[in-house]
N, C-alpha and C positions, 0 to 999 in steps of 0.2 A: 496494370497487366503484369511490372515485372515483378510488383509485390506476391500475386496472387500464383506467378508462376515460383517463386521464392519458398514460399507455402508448401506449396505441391511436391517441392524437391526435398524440403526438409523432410516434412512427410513421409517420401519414399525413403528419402535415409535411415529415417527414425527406424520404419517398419523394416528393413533391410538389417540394423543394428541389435536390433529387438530378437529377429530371425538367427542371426548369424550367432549371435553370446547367450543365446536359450539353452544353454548347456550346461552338465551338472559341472561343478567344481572337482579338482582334484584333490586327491587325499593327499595329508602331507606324509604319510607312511612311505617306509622304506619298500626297495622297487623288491617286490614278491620273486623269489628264485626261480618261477616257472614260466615268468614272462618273460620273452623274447625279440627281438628287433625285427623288424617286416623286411622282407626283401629287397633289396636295392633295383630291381628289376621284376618284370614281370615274362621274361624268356622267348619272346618273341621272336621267333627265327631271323628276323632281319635285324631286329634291334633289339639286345636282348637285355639290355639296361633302360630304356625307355618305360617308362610309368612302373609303379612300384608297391610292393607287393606289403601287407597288414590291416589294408583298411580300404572303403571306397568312398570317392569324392560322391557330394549330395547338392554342393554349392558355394560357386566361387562370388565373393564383391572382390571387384577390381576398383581400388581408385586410384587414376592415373592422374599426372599433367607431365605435356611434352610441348619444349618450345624449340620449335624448327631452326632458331637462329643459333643454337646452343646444342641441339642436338643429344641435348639431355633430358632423358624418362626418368619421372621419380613415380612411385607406385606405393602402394602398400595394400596387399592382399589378405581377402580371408579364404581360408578353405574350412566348411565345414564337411566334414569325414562320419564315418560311420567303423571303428573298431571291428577288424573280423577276427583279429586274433587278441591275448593277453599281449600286449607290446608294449614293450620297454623303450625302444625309440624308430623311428621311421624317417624316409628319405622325400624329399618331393624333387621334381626336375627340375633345376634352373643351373644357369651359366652364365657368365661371361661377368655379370654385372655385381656390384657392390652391396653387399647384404649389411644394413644396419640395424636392426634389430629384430629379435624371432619369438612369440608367444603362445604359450598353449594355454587352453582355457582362460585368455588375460593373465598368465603372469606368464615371469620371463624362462626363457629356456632357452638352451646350450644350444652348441648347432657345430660344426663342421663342415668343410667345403672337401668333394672329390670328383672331381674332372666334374662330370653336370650332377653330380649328384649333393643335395645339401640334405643333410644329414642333423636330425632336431631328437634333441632327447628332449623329453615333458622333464617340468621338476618331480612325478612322480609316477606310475605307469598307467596304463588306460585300457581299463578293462575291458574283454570283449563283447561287442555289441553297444557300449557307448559312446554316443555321438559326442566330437571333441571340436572344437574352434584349432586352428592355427594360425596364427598372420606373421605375417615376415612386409618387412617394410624396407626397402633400398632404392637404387638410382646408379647411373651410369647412361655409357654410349650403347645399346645394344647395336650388334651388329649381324648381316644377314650370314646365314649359313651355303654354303657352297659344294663344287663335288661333281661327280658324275650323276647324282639319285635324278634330277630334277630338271633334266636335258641340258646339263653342264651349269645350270644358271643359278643366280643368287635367289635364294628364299628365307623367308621369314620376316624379319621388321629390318625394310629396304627405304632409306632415306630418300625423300623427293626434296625440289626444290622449295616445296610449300608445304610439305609434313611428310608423310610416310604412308608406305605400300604394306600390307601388314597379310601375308597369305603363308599357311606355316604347313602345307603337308609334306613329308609326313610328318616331321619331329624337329621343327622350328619354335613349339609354342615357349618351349623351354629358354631360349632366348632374351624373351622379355618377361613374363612372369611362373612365377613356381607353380607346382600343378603337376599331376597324375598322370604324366603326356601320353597318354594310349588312347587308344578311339575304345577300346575295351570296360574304360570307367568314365563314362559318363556323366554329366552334369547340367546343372542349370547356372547359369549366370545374371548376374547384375553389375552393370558396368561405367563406371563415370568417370567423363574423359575431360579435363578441363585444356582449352589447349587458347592462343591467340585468339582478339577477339578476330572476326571477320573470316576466319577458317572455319571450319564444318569436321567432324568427330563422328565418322559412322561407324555401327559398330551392330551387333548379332541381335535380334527380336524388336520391340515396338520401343521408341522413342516415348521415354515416361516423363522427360523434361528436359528447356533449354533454358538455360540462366544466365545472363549475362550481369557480371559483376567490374565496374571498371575495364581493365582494357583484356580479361579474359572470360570466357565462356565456357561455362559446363553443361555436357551434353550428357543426359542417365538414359542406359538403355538396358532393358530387360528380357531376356529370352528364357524363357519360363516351361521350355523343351528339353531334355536332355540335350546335350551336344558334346561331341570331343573337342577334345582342347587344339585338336591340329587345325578347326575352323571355326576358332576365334579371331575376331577381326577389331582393330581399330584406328580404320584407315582413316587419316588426316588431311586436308586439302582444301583447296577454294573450290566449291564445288556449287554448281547449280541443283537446288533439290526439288523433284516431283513427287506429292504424296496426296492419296485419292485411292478408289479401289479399283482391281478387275473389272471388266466387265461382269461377272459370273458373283461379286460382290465382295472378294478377297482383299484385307489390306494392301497397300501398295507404298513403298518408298523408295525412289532411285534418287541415286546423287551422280551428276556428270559432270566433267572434267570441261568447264569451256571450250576449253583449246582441242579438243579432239572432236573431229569433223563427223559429222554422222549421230551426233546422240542425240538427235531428238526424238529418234522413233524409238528409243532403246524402253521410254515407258510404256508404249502400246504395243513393243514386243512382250515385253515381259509377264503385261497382263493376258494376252491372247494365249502364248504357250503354257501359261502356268495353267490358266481353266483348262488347257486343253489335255493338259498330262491330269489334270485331277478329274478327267471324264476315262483317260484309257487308264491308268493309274490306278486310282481311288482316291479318295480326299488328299487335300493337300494337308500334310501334315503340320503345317507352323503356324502360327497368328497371322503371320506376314509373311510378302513377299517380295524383291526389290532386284537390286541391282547395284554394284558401283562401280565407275568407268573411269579410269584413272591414266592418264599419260604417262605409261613409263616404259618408253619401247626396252632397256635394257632389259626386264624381266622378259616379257613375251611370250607368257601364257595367261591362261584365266584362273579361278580356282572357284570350286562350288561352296564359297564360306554360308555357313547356315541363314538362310532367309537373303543375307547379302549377296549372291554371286560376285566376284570380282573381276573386271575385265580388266587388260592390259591392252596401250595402244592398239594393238590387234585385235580383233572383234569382227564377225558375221551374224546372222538371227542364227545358222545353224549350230555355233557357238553357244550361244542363249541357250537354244535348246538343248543342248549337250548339261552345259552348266545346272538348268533349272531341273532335269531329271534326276540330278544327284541328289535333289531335294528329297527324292523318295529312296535313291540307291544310292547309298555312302553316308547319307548325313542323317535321315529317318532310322534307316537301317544301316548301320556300320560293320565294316569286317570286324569280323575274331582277332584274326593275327592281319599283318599285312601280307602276307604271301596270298590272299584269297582277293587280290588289288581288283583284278578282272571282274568281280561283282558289283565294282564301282564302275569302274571304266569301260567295262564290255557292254555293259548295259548302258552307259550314256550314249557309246558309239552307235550302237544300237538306235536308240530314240532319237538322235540327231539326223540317222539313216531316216527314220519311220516318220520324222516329220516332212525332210524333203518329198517323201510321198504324200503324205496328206494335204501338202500342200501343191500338186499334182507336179512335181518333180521326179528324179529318178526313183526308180522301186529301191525298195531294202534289196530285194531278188537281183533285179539289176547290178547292183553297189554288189553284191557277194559276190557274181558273175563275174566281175571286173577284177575283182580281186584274188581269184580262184587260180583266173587264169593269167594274169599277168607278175604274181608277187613273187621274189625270187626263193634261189631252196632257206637262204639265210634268215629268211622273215617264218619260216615256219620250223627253226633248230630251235624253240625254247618249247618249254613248258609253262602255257597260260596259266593253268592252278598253282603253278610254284613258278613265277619268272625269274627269282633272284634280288638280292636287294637294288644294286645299281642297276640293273635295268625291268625295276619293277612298274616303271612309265615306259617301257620301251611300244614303239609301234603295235608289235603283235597283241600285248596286252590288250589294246586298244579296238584294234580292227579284228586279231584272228577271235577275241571276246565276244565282240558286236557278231561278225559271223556266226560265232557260235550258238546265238541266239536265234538267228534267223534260220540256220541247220533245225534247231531245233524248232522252231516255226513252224517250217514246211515238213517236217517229219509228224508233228500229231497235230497241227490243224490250227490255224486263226482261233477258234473260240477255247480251247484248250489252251493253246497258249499264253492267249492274252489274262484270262481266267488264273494261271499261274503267276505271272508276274503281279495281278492285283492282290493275290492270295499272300506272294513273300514281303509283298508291302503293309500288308496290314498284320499279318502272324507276326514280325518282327518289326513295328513299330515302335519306334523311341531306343531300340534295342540294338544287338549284335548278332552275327549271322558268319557262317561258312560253306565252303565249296559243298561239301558233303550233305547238309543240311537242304540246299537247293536241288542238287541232284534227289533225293530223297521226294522233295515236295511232286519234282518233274514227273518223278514215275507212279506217285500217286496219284495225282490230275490227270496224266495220260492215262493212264493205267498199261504201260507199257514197260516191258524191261529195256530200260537205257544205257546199262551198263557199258555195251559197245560204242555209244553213239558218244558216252561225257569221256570213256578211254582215249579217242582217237581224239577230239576235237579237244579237249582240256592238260591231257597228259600223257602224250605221245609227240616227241621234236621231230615231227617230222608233217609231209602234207596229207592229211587226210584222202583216203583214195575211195573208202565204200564204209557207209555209216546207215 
């Protein structure tokens, strides 16, 4: 069996290897005077150095090992890119950690370190529209990022006592490995985690092989979706794992945290709410669907990592549901820029509302009612469509979001409605989306002018009084 699984892994490497260096060769010619270096950023209003501008990622292999008692990640990364401009050299995100070697097309290239940005010149330029390999190979302590962004708390690659908590939004991916950090470029991944044996290495799409060699184990996992790099995952830990499908007949892998009380039902929540958003929804968009449940009350949020969810000590089903909708809003479908947060978050708050109803709990209408009239003038000073970067997780984002959807609810109807939100999950599928873009859809499917109603309720600080 561990030959045959041996086999299987080499396999997928080969064809991973094969994938990744199908690339034409560089010319040793001097660098053309009309080529140019790509942008160290891509201007993001809240983070305007975040993912970087020349080219677009197509597909990352990560191979990692990290050993918990050492505390030390070694990696070596491929990105393959696609050339949108003549470029002379170009940046990827990473920080903190020790870079030992950088290659383009397999041979070596120069490189530079500035604040997160490293900075790789090709031995010759790369013309546009040709697809190019890079890999950079290093190691170090990564350590989590901090701050007001993230309800004061630590995120990104957060040490456990048995491996690591690994949840990076919005711009933690950079952290640990180099990458195009924007939810704006997109990718596929293939990911081998080799870590202690008797630990568990979960990580984004379906489980392509587990190999156990001596006293460590590699875990290959492949997600063959587009995804941003703010939810990549590859959470480490002793973990109990359940895998089987939906009810409805969708893959399913959860991995739970022993020692945290309550996770046994976390597999037959996951599979009842996923069919059930891919019945109000529309198809579930992954291969797979799962969950990981990890004890680390110092974090103390969740995050919706692609197919993964991650929970934190802290955990409800109405949680679940929250998490699992992002499956269609935020990670299916991602923001443009992050100022457009409330597309992810208004709309989870929303479906974690509309499940407690379906599951004959309070109304969405209720939950607004409550909220309407009890939330002080402070919860309603931002502006949802632009909250700000430190407080672009704040409250309001959340709740006046989810509101926002249920205003619009009861303004054009149950079947309009709903008919809308299956409409911007499937029109921006695998893809990226803005405020303007969904107001636009709204008033198409209605066929009403909304302009008053996304005014008051999206970008206006103050409480809505007649919409």
């Amino acid at each position: 069996m561990v030959l045959a699984r041996i086999a299987r892994l080499t396999a997928a490497l080969s064809t991973v290897a094969a994938m990744t260096f199908a690339v034409a060769p560089s010319s040793a010619a001097a660098m053309p005077p009309d080529f140019q270096p790509g942008a160290p950023g891509l201007g993001d209003p809240y983070f305007p150095l975040e993912g970087n501008g020349g080219y677009d990622a197509q597909h990352y292999t990560l191979g990692l090992a990290y050993d918990p008692a050492t505390k030390v990640l070694k990696g070596t990364v491929h990105m393959l890119a696609r050339a949108t401009q003549d470029l002379s050299r170009f940046d990827l995100d990473f920080q903190q950690l020790t870079v030992r070697s950088v290659t383009v097309n397999g041979r070596e290239a120069t490189y530079t370190r500035d604040g997160q940005e490293l900075v790789v010149t090709p031995p010759s330029g790369l013309r546009r529209n040709s697809v190019f390999d890079v890999g950079v190979t290093y190691d170090g302590i990564p350590e989590p990022l901090g701050g007001p962004i993230v309800f004061g708390l630590p995120y990104g690659w957060i040490a456990t006592e048995d491996g690591v908590l690994v949840a990076c939004e919005p711009n933690a991916a950079s952290t640990w490995f180099p990458s195009n950090d924007h939810p704006s470029d997109k990718a596929t991944y293939t990911i081998a985690v080799t870590v202690p044996k008797g630990l568990v290495a979960a990580a984004n799409g379906v489980l392509a092989a587990q190999v156990t060699r001596g006293d460590t184990t590699t875990f290959l996992w492949n997600e063959l979706r587009p995804m941003a790099s703010y939810l990549v995952t590859t959470t480490i830990g002793k973990f109990d794992v359940q895998k089987g499908r939906t009810p409805d007949g969708i893959r399913e892998w959860v991995a739970t945290d022993p020692t945290v009380p309550g996770t046994e039902v976390v597999f037959q929540q996951t599979g009842e709410i996923t069919d059930y958003w891919s019945e109000v929804f529309g198809r579930y968009p992954f291969e797979e669907t799962g969950a990981i449940v990890d004890n680390v009350p110092v974090v103390g949020f969740s995050l919706e990592n692609q197919t993964k969810p991650l929970y934190s000590a802290v955990r409800s089903v109405t949680t679940v549901a929250h998490e699992l909708s992002h499956q269609w809003f935020g990670d299916s479908v991602s923001v443009r820029t992050w100022q457009h947060i409330w597309l992810n978050e208004g709309f989870a708050t929303f479906s974690q509302r509309y499940w407690t109803e379906h599951t004959g709990g309070e109304t969405v209408q209720a939950w607004f009612d409550r909220q309407y009239a009890t939330r002080p003038a402070s919860f309603w000073a931002s502006k949802v469509a632009d909250p700000q970067r430190d407080t672009m997780f704040g409250t309001a984002v959340y709740n006046r979001g989810g509101m926002t959807l249920q205003a619009l609810r009861a303004k054009i109807g149950d079947e309009p409605f709903f008919r809308l939100l299956r409409t911007w999950a499937t029109d921006h599928r695998y893809g990226v989306a803005d405020t303007d873009e969904f107001i636009t859809l709204a008033e198409k499917i209605s066929g009403q002018d909304l302009t008053n109603f996304f005014t008051v309720w999206l970008f206006t600080p103050s409480k809505p009084t007649t919409w």
